[in-house]
C-alpha positions in Angstrom: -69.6 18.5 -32.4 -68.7 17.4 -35.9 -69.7 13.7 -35.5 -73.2 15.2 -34.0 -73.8 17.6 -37.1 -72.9 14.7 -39.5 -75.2 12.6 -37.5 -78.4 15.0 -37.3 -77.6 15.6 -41.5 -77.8 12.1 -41.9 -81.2 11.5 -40.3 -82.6 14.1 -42.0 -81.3 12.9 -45.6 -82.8 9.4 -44.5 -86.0 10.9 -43.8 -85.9 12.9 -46.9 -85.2 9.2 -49.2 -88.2 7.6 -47.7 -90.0 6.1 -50.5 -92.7 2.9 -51.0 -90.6 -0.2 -50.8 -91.0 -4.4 -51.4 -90.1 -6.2 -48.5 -87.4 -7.9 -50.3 -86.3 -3.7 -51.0 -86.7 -3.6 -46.9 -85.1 -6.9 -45.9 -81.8 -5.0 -47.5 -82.5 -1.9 -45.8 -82.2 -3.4 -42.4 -79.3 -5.0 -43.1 -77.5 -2.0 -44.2 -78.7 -0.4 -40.9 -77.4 -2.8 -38.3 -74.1 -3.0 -40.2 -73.8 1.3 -39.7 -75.2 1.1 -36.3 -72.5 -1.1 -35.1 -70.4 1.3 -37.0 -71.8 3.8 -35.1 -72.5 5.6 -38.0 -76.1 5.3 -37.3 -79.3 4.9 -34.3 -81.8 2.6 -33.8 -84.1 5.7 -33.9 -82.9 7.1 -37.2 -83.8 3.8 -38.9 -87.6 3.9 -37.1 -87.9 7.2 -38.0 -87.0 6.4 -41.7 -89.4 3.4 -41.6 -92.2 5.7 -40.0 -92.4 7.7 -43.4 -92.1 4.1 -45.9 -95.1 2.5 -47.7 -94.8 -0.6 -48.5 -95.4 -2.5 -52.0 -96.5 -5.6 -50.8 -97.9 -7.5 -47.3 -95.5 -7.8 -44.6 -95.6 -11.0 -42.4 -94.6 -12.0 -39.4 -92.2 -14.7 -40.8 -90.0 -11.6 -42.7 -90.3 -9.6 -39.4 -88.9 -12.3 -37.3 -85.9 -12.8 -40.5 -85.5 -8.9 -40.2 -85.4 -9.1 -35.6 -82.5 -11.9 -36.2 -80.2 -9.5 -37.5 -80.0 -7.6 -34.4 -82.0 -4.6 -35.3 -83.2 -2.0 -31.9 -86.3 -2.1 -30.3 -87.4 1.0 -32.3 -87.0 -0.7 -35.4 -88.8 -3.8 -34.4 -91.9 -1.6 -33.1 -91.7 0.3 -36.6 -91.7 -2.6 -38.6 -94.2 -4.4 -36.8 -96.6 -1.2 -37.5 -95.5 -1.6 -41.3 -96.8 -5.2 -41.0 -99.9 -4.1 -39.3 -100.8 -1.7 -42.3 -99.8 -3.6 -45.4 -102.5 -6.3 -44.6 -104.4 -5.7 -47.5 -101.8 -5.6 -50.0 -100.3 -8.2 -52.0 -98.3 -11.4 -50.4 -94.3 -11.2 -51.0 -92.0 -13.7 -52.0 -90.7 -15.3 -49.0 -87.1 -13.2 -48.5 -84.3 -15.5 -49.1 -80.9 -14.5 -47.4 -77.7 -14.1 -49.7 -75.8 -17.7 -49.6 -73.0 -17.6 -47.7 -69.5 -16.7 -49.7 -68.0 -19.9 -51.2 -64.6 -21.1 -49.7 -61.3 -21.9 -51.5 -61.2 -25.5 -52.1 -58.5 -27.5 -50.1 -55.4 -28.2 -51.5 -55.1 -31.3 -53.6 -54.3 -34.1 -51.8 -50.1 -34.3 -53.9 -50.3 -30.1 -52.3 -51.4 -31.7 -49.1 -48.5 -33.8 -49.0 -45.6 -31.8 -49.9 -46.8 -29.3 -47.5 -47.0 -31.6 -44.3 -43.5 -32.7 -45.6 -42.7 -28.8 -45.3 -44.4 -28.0 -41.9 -42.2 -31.8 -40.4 -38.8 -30.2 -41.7 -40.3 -26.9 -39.7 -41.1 -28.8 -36.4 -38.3 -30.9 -36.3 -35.8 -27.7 -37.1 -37.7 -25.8 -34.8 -36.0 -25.0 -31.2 -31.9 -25.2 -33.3 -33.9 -22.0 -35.0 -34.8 -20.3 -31.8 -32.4 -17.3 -30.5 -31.2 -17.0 -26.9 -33.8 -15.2 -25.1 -36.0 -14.4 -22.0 -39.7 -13.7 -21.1 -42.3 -13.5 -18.7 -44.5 -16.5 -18.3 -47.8 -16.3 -16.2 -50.0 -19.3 -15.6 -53.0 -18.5 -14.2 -54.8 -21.8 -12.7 -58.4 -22.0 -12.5 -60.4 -25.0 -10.7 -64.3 -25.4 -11.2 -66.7 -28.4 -10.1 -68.1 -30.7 -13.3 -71.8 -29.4 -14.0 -74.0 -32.0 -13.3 -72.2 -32.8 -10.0 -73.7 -31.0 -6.7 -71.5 -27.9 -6.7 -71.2 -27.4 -10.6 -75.1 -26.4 -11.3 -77.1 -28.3 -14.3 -75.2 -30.5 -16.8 -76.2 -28.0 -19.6 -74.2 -25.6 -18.7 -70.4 -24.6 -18.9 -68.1 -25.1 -15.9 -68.3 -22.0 -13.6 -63.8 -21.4 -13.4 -62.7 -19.7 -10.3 -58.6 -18.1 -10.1 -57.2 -20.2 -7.6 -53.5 -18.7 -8.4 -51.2 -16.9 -10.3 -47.6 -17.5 -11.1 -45.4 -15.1 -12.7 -42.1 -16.8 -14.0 -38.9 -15.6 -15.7 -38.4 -18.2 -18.7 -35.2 -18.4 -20.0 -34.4 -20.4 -23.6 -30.7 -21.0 -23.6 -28.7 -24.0 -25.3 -32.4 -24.6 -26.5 -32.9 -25.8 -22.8 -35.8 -24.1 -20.9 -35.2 -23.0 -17.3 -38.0 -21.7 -15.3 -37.5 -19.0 -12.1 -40.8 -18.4 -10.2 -40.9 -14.6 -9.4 -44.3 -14.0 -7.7 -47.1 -16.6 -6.2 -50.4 -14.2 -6.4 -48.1 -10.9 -6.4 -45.8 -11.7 -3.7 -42.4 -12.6 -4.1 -41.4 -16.3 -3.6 -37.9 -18.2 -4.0 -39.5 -21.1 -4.5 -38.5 -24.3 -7.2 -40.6 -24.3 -10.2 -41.4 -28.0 -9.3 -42.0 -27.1 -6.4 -44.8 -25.0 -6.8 -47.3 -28.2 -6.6 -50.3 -28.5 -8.7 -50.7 -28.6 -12.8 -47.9 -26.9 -14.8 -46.5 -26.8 -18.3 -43.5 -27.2 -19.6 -41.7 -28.1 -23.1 -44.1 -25.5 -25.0 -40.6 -24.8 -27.2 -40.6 -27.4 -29.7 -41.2 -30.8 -27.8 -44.9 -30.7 -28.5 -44.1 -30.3 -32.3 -41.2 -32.9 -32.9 -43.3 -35.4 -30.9 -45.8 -35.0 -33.3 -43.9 -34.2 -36.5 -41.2 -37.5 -35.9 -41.3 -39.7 -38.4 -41.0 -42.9 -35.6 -44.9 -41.4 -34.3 -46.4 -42.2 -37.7 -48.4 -39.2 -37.1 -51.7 -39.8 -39.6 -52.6 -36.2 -41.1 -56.2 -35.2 -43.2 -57.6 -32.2 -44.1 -59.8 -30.8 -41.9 -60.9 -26.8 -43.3 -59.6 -23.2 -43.8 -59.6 -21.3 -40.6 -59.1 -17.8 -39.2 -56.6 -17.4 -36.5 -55.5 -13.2 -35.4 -57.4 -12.1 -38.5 -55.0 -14.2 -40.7 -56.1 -17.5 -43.0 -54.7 -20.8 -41.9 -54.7 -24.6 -42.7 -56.2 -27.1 -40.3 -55.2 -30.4 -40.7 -56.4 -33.1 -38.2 -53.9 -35.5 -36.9 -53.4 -39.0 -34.7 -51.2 -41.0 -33.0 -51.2 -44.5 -31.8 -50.7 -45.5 -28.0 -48.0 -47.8 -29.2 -46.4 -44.6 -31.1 -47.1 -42.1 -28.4 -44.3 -40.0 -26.4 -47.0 -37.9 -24.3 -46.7 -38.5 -20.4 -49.5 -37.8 -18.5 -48.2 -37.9 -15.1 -50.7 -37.7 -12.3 -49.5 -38.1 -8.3 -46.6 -40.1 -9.8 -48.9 -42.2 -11.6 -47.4 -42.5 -15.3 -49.4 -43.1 -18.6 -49.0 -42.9 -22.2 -52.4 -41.9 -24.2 -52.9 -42.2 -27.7 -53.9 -38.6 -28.7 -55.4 -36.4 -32.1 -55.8 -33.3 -32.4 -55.2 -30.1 -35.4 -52.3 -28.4 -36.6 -52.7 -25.0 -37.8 -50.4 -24.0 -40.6 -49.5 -20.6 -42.4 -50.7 -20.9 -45.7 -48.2 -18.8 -47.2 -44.7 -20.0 -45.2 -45.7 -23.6 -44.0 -45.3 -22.4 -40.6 -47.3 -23.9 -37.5 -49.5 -20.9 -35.7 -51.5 -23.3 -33.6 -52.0 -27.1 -32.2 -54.0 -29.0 -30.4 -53.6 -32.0 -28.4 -56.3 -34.2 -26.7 -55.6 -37.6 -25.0 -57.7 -40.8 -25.7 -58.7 -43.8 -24.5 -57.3 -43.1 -21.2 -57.6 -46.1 -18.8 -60.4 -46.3 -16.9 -59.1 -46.6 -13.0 -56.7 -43.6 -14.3 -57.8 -40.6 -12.1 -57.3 -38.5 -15.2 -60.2 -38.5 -17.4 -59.6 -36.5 -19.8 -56.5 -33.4 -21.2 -56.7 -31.2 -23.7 -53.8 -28.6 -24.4 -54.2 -25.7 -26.9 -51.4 -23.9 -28.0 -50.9 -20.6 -29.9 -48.1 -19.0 -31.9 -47.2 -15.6 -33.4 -44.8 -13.6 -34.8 -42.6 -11.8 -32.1 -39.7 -9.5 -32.6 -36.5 -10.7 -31.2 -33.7 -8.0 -31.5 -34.9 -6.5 -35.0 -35.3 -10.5 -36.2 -38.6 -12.4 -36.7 -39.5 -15.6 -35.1 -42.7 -17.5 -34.7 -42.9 -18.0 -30.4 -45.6 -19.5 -28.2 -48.0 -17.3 -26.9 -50.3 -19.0 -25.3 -50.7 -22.4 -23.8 -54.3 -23.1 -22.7 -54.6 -26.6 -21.0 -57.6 -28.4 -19.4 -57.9 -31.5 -17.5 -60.6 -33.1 -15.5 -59.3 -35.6 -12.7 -61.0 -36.8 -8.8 -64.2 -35.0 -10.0 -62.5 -31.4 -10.3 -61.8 -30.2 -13.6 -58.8 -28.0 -13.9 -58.0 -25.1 -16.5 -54.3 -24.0 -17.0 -53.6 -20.1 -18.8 -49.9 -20.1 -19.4 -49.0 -16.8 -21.5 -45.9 -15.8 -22.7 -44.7 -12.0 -22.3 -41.9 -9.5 -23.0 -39.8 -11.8 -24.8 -36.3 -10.3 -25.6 -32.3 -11.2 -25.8 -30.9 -13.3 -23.5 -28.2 -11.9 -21.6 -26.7 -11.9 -17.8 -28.3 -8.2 -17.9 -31.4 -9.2 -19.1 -31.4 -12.0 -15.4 -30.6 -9.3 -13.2 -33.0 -5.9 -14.8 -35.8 -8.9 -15.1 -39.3 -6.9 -14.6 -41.2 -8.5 -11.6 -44.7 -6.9 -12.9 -47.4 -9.4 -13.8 -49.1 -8.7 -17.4 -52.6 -8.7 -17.6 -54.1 -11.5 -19.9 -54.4 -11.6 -23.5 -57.7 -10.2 -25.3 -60.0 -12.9 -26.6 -59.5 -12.6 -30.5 -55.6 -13.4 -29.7 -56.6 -17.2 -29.5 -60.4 -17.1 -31.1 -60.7 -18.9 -33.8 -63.1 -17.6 -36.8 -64.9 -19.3 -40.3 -62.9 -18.4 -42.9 -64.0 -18.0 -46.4 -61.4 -16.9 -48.1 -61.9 -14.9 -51.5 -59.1 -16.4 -53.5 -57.1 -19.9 -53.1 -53.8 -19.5 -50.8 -51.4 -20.6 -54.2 -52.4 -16.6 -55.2 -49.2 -15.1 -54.8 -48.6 -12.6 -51.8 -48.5 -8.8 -52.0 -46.1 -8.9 -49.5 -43.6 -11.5 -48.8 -44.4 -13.7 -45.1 -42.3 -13.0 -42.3 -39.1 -14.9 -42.7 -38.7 -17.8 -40.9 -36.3 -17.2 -37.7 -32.6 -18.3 -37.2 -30.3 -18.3 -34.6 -28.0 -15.4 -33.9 
């Protein structure tokens, strides 16, 4: 009842504050409208209604109209400002509106900064799994199979591939002696015994540092560049673009026991603030052409997770896609309930599948951060994770 009475007030005072406006005065208007109607601290009908009681200054055109419908105004507000149009023929014409410029990023950092700071996130990957705890969690790969668009069953080439669930494995993962050993649990909700190799079809492992040192060794002559600032889990990151050779690869793409070694490029995503990796990406290249693969691309995600009261950055999400024999494949690995290793932990193992991970886990956003990353930190980062 008290968000309805603040509601009704506030309609009324914008009724009340309805004056003769430019349509530059208007263009700002609107935009403050949409922003507290997603906020649902406004309706599409109290911003008509205040536009049904404004004059305007100067002509309205169907140019500014059409600037104003792009920022997601209400049907309402579109019939009232076409109206205002209508009735402001005869006055005078209005500069054309020009939109704010968008805010202005923190330049990269210098290419010595650059540097020193790949040197830091190497020493990172290469240190990674000896800093890992003990410990146990849930893995669930959920693996989806669509038909290329373009192709008979994939509809027009234009369009995105149309994923169906063709499975989904839940799977105790256990880190110990920075060795990964995986237990399938459930096959689609029933209880299996089967080997995780075993299982047939597309699966992931080495998501626990082998990624990273392959990458990060010095003997891959891995090629790093700037690429831009990023957003990943509301937080500002580094993206620097990477590659590596065919003759320097270590990445197996094994296929039917049919072997090959790609050269592959990608992004690493680093913590601005600890020099820590929160995402990468790898895509194979120039993959021979009688290969049935065509074509892998592997996205993995990192955050901080909470171990037994100590921080450590932990994969979260693997995301790999593949197209091969005119099926293109999609692999969701997520990464649940981690915790201690122990003999307990193996035998009071929970058996219930999680549901997946909300989109803005993995999205990535613009970023346009409003000072350079060297501005100290008003709190300290997480600190980096060690071994119990």
């Amino acid at each position: 009842m008290r968000y309805r009475l603040i509601a009704v007030v506030f309609a009324v005072c914008l009724a009340a504050m309805a004056a003769t406006l430019s349509v530059d005065q208007l263009y700002s208007f609107i935009q403050s409208s949409v922003k507290l109607i997603k906020e649902g601290k406004q309706t599409d009908k109290d911003t008509a209604d205040f536009l049904a009681a404004t004059k305007l200054s100067e002509r309205l055109d169907d140019r500014s109209v059409e600037q104003m419908e792009g920022l997601g105004i209400g049907l309402r507000t579109l019939a009232a400002l076409r109206k205002l149009r209508d009735q402001s023929q005869t006055l005078p014409a209005a500069k054309p509106i020009e939109p704010p410029a968008p805010p202005r990023q923190a330049p990269p950092p210098s290419s010595e900064e650059q540097a020193a700071i790949i040197d830091e996130v190497r020493t990172y990957a290469l240190d990674y799994s000896q800093n890992l705890p003990d410990f146990i969690c849930t893995q669930v790969t959920r693996r989806y199979y669509a038909a290329p668009p373009g192709t008979r069953y994939g509809g027009p080439g234009n369009q995105e591939p149309s994923y169906r669930l063709q499975d989904t494995l839940t799977i105790r993962l256990s880190f110990f002696d920075q060795k990964e050993d995986y237990k399938p649990v459930l096959v689609n909700g029933a209880l299996t015994n089967q080997d995780y190799k075993s299982l047939g079809g597309t699966l992931v492992s080495g998501d626990f540092g082998s990624m990273l040192k392959e990458i990060f060794e010095r003997q891959t002559q891995a090629r790093f560049e700037w690429a831009r600032w990023a957003t990943l889990r509301t937080k500002l990151a580094m993206a620097f673009a990477y590659h590596v050779d065919q003759s320097r690869s270590q990445w197996h793409v094994t296929y039917d026991k049919l072997d090959i070694v790609p050269a592959y490029h990608g992004f690493v995503f680093v913590d601005p603030q600890s020099h820590q990796v929160v995402r990468v990406t790898q895509e194979a290249e120039n993959i021979p052409a009688g290969y049935p693969v065509h074509s892998v691309l592997t996205i993995l995600d990192y955050d901080y997770t909470d171990i037994s009261g100590h921080t450590f950055l932990l994969p979260i999400k693997d995301e790999t896609t593949s197209s091969a024999d005119e099926v293109l494949s999609k692999l969701d690995t997520e990464f649940h309930n981690y915790r201690k290793y122990s003999a307990e932990s193996e035998l009071k193992f929970d058996t219930d599948t999680p549901d997946p991970l909300p989109a803005d886990k993995t999205k990535e956003t613009p970023a346009a951060p409003p000072a350079p990353p060297e501005t100290p930190a008003t709190t300290p980062p997480p600190a980096r994770g060690k071994k119990n």
